[in-house]
PLY file of the C-alpha trace (Angstrom):
ply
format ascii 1.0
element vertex 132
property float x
property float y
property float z
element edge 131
property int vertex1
property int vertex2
end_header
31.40 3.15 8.22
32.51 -0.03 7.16
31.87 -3.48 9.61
35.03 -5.25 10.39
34.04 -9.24 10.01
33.59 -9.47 13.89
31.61 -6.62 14.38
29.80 -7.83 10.82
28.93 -11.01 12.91
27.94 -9.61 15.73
24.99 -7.77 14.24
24.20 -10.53 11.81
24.12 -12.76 15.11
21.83 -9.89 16.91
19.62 -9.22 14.06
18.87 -13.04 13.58
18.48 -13.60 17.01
15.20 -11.15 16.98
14.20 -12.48 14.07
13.64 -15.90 16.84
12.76 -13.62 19.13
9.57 -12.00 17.31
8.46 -15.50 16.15
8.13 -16.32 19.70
6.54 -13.88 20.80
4.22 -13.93 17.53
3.38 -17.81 18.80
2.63 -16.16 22.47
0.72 -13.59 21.23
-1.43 -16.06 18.97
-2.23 -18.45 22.04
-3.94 -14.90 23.52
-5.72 -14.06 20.38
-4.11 -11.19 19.82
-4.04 -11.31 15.86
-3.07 -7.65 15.02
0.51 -7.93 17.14
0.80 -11.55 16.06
1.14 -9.68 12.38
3.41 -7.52 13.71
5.51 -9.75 14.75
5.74 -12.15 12.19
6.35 -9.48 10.05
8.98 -8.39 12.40
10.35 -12.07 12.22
10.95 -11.54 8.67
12.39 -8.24 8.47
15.11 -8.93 10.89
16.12 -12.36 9.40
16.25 -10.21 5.88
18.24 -7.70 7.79
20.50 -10.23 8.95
20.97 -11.47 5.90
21.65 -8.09 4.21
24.23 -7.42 6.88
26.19 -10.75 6.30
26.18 -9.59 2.39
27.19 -6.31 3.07
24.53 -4.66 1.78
23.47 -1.43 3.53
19.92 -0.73 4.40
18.10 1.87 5.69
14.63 1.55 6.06
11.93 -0.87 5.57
11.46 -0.45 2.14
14.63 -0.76 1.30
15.25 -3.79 2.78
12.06 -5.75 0.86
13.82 -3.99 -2.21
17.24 -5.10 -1.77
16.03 -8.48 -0.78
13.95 -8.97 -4.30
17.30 -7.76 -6.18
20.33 -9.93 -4.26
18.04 -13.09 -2.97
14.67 -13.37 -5.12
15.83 -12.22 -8.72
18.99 -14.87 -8.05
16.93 -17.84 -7.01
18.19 -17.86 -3.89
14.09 -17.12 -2.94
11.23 -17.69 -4.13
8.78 -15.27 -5.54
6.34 -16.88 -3.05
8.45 -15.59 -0.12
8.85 -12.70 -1.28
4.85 -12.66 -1.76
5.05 -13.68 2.15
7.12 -10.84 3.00
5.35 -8.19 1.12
1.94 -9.62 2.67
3.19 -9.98 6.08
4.34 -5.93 5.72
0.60 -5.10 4.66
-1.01 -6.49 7.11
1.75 -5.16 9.87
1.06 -1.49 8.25
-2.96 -2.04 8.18
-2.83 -3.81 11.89
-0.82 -1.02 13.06
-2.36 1.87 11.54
-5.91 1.46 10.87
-8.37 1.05 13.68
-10.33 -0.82 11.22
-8.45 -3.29 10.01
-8.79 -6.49 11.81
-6.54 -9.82 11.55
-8.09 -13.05 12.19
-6.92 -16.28 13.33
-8.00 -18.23 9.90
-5.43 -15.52 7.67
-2.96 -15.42 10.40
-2.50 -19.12 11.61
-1.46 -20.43 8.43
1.88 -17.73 8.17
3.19 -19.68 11.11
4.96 -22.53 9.07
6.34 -20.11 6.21
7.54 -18.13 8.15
9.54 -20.88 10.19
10.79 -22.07 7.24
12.03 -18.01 6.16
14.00 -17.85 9.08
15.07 -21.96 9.24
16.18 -20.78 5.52
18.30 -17.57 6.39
19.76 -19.15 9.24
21.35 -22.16 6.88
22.37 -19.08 4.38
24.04 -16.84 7.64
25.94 -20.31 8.78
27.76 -20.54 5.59
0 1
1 2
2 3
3 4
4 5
5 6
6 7
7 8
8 9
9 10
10 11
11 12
12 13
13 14
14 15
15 16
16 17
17 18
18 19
19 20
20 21
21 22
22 23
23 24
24 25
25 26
26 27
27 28
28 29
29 30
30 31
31 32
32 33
33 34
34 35
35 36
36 37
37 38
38 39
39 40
40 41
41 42
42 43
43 44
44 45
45 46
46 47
47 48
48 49
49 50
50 51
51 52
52 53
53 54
54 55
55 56
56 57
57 58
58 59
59 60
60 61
61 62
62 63
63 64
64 65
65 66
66 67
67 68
68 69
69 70
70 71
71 72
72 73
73 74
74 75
75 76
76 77
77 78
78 79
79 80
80 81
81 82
82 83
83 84
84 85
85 86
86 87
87 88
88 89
89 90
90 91
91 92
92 93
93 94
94 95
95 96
96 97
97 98
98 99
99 100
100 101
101 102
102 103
103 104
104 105
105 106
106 107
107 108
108 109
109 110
110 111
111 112
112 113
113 114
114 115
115 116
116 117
117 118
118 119
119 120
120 121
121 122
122 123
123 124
124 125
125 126
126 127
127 128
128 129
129 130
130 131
């Protein structure tokens, strides 16, 4: 099924919207030391601003992998990101996956607290690219 442009902005609106949304809450879970969801969100933060992104392209994605994958062919290979967010996003999807999953793995404030500002500047980034 193919998006008209309205509908198209709609979700590209919705998808970056919780892209701000899990940032927040990453912030509010931080200030409770509560490292393993603040992962989870940031990561979440990420993968919805990509998803917006892929949506305003066109490009249809179904799962998480895909996503990182289709976002390291259209936006990383082109220069339109860096490798090093692409590093961010891959990282911030390991540690989400290990938080989530394994009762053993345990986030910390020093490896979480400095994701903050890069991932600010992700979304600040796709938010510039979904305004054009």
């Amino acid at each position: 099924m193919r998006l008209q442009d309205t509908e198209r902005q709609i979700m590209v609106n919705l998808e970056y919207e919780r892209a701000c949304t899990c940032f927040k809450q990453a912030e509010g879970n931080a200030s409770m030391d509560f490292w393993d969801v603040v992962a989870n969100r940031l990561y979440y933060a990420v993968f919805h601003a990509v998803s917006a992104l892929l949506i305003k392209d066109g490009y249809k994605v179904g799962t998480h992998k895909g996503a990182m994958l289709m976002f390291g062919q259209h936006y990383v290979k082109t220069g339109i990101f860096t490798a090093e967010d692409s590093k961010l996003y891959s990282n911030l999807q390991m540690m989400r996956e290990e938080s989530d999953y394994n009762c053993v793995y345990v986030t910390t404030p020093e490896e979480m607290q400095p994701l903050f500002e890069p991932v600010r500047e992700f979304i600040a980034k796709v938010g510039n690219l979904i305004e054009e």
